[in-house]
VMD Tcl script that builds the backbone (N, CA, C; Angstrom):
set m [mol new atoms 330]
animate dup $m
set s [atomselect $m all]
$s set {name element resname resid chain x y z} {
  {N N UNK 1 A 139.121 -93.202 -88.321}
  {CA C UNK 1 A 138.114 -92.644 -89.218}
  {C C UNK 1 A 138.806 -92.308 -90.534}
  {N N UNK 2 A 138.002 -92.888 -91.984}
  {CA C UNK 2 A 138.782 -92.467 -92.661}
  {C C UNK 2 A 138.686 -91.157 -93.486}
  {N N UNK 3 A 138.943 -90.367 -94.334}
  {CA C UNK 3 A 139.655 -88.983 -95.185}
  {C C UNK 3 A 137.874 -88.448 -95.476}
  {N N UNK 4 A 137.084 -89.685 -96.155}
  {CA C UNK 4 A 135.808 -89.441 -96.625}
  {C C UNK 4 A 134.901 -89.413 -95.371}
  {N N UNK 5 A 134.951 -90.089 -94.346}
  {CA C UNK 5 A 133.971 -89.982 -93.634}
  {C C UNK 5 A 134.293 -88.710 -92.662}
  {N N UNK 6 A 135.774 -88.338 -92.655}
  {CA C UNK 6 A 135.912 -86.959 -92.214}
  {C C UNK 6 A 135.255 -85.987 -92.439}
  {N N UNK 7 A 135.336 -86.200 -93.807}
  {CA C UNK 7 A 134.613 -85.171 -94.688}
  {C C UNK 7 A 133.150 -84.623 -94.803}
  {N N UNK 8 A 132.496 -86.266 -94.859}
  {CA C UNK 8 A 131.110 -86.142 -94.460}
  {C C UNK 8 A 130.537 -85.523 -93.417}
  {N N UNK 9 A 131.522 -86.157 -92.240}
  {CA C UNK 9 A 130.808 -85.801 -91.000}
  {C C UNK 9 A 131.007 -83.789 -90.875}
  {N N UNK 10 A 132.321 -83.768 -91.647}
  {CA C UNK 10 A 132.425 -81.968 -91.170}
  {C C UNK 10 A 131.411 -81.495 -92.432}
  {N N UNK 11 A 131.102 -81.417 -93.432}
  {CA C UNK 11 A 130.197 -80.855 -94.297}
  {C C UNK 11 A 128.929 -80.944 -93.203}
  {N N UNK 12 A 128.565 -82.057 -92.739}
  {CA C UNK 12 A 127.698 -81.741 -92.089}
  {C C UNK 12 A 127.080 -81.499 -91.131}
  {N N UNK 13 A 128.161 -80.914 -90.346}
  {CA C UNK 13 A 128.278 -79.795 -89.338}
  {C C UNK 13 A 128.451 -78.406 -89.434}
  {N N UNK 14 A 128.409 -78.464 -91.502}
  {CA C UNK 14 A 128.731 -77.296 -91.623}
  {C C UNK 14 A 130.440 -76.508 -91.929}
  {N N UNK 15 A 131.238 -77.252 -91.445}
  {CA C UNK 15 A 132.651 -77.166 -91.954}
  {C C UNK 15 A 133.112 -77.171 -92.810}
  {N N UNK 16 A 133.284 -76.511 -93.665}
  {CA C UNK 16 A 133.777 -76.569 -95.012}
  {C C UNK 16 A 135.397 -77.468 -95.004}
  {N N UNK 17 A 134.977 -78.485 -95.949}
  {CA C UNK 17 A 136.673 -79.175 -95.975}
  {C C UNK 17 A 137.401 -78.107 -96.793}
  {N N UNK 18 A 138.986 -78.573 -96.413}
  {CA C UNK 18 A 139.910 -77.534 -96.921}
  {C C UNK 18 A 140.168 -77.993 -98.523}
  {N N UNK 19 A 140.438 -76.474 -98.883}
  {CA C UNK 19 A 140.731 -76.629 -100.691}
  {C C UNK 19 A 142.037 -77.217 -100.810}
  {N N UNK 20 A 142.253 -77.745 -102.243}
  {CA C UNK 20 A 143.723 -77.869 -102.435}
  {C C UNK 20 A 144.159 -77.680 -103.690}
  {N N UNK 21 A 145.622 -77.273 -104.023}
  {CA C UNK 21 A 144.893 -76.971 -105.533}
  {C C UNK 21 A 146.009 -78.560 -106.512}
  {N N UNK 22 A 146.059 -78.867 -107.065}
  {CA C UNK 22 A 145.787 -79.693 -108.296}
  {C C UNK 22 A 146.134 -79.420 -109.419}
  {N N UNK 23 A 147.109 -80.369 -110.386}
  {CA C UNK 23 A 147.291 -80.092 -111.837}
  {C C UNK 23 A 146.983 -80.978 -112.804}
  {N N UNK 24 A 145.595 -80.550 -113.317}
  {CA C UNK 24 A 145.119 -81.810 -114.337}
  {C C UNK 24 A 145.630 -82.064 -115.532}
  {N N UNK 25 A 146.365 -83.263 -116.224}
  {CA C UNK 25 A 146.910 -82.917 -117.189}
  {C C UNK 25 A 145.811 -83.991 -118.230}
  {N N UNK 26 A 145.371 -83.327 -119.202}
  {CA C UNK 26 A 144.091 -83.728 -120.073}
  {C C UNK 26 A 144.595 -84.119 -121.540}
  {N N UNK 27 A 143.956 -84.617 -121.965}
  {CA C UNK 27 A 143.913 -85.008 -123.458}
  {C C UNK 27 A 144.550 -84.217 -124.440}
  {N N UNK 28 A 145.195 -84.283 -125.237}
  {CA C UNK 28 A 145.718 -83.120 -126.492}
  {C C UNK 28 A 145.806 -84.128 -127.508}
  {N N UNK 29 A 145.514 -83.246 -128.727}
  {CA C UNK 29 A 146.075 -83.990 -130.053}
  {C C UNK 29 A 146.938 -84.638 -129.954}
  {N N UNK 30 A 146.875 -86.073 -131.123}
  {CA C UNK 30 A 147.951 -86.760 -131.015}
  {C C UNK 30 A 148.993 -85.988 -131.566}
  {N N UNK 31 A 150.375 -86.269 -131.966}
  {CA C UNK 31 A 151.544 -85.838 -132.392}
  {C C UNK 31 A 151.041 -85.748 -133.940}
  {N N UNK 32 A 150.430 -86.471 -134.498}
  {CA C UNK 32 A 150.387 -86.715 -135.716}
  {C C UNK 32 A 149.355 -85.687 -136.092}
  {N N UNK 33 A 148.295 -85.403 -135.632}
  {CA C UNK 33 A 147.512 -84.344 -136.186}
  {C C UNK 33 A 148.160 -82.746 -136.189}
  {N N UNK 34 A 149.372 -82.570 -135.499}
  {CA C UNK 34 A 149.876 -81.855 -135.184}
  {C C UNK 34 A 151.527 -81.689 -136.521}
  {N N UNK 35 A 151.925 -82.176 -137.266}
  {CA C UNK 35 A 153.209 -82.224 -137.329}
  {C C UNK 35 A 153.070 -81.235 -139.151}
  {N N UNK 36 A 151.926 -81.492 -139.781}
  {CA C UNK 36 A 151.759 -80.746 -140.795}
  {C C UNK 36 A 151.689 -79.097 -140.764}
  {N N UNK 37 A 151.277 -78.431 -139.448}
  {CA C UNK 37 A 150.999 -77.323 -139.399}
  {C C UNK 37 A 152.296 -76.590 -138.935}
  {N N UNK 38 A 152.018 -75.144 -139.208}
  {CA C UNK 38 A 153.051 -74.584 -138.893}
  {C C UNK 38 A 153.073 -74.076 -137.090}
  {N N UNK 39 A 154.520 -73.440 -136.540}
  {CA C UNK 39 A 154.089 -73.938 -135.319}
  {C C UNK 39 A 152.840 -73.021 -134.485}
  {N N UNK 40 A 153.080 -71.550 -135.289}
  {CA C UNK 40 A 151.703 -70.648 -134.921}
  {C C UNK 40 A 150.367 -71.942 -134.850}
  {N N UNK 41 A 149.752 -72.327 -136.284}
  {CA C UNK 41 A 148.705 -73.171 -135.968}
  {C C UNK 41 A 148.971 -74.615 -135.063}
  {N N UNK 42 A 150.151 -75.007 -134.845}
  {CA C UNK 42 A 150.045 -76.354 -133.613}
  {C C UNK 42 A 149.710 -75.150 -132.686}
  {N N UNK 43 A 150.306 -74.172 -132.109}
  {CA C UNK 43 A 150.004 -73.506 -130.633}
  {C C UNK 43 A 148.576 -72.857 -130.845}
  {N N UNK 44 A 147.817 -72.969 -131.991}
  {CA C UNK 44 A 146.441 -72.483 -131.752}
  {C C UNK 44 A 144.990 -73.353 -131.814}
  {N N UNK 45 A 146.283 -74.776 -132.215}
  {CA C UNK 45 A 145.109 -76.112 -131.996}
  {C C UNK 45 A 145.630 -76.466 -130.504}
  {N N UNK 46 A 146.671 -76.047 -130.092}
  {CA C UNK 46 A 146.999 -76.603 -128.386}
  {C C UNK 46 A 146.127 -76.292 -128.033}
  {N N UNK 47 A 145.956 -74.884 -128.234}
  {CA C UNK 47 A 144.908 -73.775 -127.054}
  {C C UNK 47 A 143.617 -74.062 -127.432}
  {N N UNK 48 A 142.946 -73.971 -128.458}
  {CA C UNK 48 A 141.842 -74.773 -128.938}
  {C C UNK 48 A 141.648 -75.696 -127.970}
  {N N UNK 49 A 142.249 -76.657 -128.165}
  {CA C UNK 49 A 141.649 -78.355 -127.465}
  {C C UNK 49 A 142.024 -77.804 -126.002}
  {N N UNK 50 A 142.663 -76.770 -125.144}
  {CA C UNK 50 A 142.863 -76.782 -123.800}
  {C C UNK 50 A 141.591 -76.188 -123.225}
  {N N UNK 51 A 141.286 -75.200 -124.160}
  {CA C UNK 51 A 139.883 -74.515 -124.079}
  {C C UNK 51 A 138.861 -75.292 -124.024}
  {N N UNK 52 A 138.533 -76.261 -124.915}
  {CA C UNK 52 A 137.514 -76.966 -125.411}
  {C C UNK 52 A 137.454 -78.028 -124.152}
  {N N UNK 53 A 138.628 -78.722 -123.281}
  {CA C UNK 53 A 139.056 -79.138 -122.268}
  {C C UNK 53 A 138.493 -79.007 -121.490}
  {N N UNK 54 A 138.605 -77.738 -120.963}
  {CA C UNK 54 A 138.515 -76.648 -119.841}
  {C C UNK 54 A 136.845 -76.446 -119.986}
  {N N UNK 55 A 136.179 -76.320 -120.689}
  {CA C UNK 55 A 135.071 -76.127 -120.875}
  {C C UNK 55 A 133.997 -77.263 -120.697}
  {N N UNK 56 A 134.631 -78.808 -121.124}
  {CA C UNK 56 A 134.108 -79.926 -120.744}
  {C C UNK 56 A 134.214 -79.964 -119.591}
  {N N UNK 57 A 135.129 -79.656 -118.939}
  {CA C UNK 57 A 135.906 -80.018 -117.168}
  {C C UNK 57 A 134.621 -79.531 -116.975}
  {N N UNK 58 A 133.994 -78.279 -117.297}
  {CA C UNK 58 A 133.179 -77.097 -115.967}
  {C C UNK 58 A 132.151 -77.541 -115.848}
  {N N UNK 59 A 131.628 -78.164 -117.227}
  {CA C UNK 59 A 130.178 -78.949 -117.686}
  {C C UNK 59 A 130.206 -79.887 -116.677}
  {N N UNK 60 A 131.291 -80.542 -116.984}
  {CA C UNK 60 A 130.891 -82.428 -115.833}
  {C C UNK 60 A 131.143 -81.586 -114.555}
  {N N UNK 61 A 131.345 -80.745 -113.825}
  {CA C UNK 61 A 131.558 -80.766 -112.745}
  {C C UNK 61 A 130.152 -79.776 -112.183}
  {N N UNK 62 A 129.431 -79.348 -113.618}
  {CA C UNK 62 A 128.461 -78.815 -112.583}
  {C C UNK 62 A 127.477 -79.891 -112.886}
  {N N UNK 63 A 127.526 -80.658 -113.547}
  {CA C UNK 63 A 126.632 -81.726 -113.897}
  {C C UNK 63 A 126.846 -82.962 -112.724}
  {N N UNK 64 A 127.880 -82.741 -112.218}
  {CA C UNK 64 A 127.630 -83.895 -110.936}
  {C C UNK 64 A 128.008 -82.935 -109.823}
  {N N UNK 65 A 127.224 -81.925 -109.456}
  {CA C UNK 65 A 126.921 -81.237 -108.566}
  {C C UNK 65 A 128.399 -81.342 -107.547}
  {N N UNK 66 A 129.584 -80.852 -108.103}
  {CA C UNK 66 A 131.242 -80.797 -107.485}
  {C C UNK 66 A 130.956 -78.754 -107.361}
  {N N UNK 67 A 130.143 -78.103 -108.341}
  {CA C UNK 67 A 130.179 -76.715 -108.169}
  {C C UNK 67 A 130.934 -76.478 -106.899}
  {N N UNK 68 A 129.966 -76.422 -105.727}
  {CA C UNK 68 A 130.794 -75.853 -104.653}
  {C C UNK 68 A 131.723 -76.260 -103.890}
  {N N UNK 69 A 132.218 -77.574 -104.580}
  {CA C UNK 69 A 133.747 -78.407 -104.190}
  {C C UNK 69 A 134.923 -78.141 -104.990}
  {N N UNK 70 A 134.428 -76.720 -106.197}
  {CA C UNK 70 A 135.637 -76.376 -106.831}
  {C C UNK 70 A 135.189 -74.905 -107.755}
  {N N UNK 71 A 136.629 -74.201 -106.740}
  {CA C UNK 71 A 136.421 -72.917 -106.461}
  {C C UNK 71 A 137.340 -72.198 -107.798}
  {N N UNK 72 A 137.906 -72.664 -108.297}
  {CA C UNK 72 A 138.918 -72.310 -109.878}
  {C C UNK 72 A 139.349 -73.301 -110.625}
  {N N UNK 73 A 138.982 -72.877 -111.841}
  {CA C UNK 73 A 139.979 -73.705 -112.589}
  {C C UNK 73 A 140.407 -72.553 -113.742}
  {N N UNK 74 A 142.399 -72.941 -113.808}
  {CA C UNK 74 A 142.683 -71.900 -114.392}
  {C C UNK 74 A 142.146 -71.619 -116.111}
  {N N UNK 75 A 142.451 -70.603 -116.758}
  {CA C UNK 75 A 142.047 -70.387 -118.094}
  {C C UNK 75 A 143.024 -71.578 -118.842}
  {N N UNK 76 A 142.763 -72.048 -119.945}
  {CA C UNK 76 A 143.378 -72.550 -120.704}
  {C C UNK 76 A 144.762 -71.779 -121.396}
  {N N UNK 77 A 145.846 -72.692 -121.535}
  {CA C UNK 77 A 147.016 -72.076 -122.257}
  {C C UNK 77 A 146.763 -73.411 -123.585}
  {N N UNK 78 A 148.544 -73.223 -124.248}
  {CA C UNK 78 A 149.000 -73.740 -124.790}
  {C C UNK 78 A 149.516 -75.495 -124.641}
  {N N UNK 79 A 149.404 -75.717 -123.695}
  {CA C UNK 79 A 149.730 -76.812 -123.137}
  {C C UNK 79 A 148.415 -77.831 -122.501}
  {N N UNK 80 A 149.126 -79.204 -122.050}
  {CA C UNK 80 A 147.694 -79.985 -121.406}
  {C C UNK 80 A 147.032 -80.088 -120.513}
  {N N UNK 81 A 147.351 -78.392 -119.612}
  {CA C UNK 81 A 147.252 -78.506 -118.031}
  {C C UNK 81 A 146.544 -77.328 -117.204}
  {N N UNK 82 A 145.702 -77.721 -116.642}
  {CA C UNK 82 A 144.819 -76.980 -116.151}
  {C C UNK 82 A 145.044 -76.643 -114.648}
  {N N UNK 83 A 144.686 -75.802 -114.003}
  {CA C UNK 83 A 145.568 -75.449 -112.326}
  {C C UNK 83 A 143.194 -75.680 -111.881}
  {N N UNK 84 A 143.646 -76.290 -110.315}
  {CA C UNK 84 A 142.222 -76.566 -110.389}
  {C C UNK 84 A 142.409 -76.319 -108.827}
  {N N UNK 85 A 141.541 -75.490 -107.955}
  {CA C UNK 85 A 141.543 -75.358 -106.724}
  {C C UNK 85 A 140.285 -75.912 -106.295}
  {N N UNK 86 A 140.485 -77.129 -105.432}
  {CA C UNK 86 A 138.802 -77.796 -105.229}
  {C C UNK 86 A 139.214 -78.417 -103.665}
  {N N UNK 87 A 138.080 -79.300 -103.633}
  {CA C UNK 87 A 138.064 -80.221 -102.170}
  {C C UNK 87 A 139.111 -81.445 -102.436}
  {N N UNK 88 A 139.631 -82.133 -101.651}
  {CA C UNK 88 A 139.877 -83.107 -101.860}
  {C C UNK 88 A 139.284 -84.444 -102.700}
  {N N UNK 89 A 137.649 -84.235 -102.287}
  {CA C UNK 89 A 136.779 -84.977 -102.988}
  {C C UNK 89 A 136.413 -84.388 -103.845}
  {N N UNK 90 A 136.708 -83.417 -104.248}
  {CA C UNK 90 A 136.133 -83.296 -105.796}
  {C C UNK 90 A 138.003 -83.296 -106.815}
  {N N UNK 91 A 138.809 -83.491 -106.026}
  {CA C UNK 91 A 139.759 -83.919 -106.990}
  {C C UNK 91 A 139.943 -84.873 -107.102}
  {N N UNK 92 A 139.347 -86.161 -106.019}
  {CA C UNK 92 A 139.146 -87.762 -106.066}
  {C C UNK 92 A 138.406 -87.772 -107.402}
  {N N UNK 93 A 137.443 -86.851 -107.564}
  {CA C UNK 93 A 136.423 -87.352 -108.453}
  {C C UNK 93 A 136.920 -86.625 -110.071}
  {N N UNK 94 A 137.774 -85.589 -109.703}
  {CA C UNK 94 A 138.084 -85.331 -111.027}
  {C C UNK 94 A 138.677 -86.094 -112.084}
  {N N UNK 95 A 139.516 -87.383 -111.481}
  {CA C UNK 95 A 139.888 -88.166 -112.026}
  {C C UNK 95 A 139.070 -89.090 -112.962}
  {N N UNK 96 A 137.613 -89.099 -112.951}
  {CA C UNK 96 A 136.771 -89.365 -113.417}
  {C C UNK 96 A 135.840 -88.562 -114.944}
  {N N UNK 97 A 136.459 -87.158 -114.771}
  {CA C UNK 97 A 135.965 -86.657 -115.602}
  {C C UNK 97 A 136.633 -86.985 -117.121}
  {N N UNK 98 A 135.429 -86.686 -118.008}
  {CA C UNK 98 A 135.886 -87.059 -119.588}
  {C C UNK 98 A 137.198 -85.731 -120.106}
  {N N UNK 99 A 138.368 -86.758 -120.733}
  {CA C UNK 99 A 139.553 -85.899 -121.206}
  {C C UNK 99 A 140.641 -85.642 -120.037}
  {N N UNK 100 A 140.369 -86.168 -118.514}
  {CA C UNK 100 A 140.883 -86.006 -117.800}
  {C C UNK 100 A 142.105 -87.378 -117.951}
  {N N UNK 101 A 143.813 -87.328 -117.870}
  {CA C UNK 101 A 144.297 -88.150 -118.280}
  {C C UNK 101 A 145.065 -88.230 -116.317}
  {N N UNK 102 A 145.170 -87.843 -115.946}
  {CA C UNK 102 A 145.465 -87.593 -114.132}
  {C C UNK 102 A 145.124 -86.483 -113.262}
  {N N UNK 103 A 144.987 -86.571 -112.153}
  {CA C UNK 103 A 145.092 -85.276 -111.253}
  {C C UNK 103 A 146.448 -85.496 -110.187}
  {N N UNK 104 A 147.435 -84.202 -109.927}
  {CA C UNK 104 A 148.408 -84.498 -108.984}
  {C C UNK 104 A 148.465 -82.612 -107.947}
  {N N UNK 105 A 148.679 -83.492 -106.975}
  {CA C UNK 105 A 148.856 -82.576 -106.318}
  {C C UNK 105 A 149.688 -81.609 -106.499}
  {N N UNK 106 A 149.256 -80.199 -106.517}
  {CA C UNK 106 A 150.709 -79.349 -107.003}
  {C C UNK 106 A 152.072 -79.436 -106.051}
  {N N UNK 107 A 151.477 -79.632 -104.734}
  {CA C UNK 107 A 153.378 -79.988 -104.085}
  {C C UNK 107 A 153.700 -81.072 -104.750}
  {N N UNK 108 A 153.295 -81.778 -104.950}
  {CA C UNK 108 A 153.897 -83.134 -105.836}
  {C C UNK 108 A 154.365 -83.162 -107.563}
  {N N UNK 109 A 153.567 -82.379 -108.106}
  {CA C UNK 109 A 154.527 -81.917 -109.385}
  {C C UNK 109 A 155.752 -82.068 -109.869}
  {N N UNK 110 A 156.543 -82.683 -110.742}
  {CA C UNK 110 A 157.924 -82.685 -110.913}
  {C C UNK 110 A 157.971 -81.900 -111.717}
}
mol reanalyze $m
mol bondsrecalc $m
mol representation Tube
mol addrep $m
């Protein structure tokens, strides 16, 4: 049996599949929109676009009904990376979302 039809069959028995958590690393300015400013304003267009990120992520995910397949996603920093605690299938599917550039498992992280 495979990972998805596991899944199916326990959702609908009622089993909640197990969370996992995930590090999405998303879209940022290129280098070049970045190299004129000083570094206060690059670290407040980072956070800008991580925000703005983070805020698209929540949209598409309640817009394709993942809501209760994902239980956090962290606040935005300075950087391109978001901490995301969801289902397995909704981190299959995060890979799909707009600005999303990968999803990796956090034990797998280098």
């Amino acid at each position: 049996m495979n990972r998805k039809v596991a899944q199916d069959s326990a959702a609908a028995n009622g089993v909640k599949p197990p969370f996992v958590n995930v590090l999405l690393k998303v879209k940022r300015p290129a280098p070049e929109e970045l190299t004129h400013h000083s570094r206060k304003e690059r670290y407040q267009l980072l956070r800008a676009n991580a925000e703005a990120q983070r805020e698209q992520l929540q949209q598409w995910i309640a817009t394709h009904n993942l809501s209760d397949e994902v239980r956090s996603v962290s606040p935005a920093t300075g950087f391109n990376m978001l901490f995301v605690e969801c289902t397995p299938h909704a981190a299959q599917a995060l890979l799909q979302a707009p600005g999303v550039i990968d999803v990796m498992p956090v034990d797998q992280v280098d």
